[in-house]
C-alpha positions in Angstrom: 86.8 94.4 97.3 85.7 97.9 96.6 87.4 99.6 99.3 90.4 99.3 97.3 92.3 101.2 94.2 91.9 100.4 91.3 93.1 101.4 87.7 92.3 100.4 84.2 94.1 101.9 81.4 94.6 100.9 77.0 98.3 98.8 76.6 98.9 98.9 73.0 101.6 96.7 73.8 99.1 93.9 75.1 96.1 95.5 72.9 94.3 94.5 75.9 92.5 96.8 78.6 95.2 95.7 82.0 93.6 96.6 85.5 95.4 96.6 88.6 95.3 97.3 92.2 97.5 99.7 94.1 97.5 97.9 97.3 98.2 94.5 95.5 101.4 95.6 93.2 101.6 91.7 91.7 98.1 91.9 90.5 96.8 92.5 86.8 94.5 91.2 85.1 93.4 92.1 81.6 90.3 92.6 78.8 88.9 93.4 76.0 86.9 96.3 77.8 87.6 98.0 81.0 84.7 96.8 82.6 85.9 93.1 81.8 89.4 93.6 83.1 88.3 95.1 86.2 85.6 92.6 86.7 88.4 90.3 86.5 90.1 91.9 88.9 88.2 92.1 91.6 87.0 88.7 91.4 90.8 87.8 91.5 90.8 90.2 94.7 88.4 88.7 96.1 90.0 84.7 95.6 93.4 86.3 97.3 92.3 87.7 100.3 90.0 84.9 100.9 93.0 82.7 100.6 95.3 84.8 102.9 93.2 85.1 105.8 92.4 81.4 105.5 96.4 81.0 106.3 96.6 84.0 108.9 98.6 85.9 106.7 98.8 89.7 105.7 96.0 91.0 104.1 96.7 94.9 102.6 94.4 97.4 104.2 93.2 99.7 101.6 94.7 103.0 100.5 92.0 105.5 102.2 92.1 103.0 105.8 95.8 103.7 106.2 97.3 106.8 108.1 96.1 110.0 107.1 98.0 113.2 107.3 95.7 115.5 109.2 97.6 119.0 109.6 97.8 117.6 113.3 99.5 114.5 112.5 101.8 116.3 109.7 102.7 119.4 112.6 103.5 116.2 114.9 105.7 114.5 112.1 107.5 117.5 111.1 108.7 118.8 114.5 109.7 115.3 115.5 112.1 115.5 112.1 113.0 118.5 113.3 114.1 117.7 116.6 115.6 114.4 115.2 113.4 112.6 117.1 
């Protein structure tokens, strides 16, 4: 669970501390510190993936897993724009 992103910030609105995940977009949890809302979290993390790999299903790789733009891969990507490729 700690290979993903995550953010705690102050709502006023909620006058609650609300984490959430990047890779996850549905998930939030919140508390009355940060440390308890992103406790929360990643316990609620944790119960989600375990539940979609028990069906086969989609589980989100994290952000720094996914396809990075080395100046390689982003010379590769542009010229194929280029081209229209």
């Amino acid at each position: 669970m700690e290979q993903y992103t995550y953010r705690v910030a102050w709502s006023d609105i909620d006058n609650a501390f609300i984490a959430r995940v990047i890779e996850f977009k549905s998930l939030s949890t919140h508390g009355d510190t940060a440390d308890k809302a992103l406790s929360a979290l990643r316990e609620l993390v944790k119960v989600i993936i375990e539940d979609l790999e028990s069906k086969g299903e989609y589980v989100p790789e994290p952000l720094d897993k996914r396809f990075c733009f080395s100046t390689e891969n982003l010379e590769t990507l542009l010229s194929s724009k280029v081209r229209g490729v």
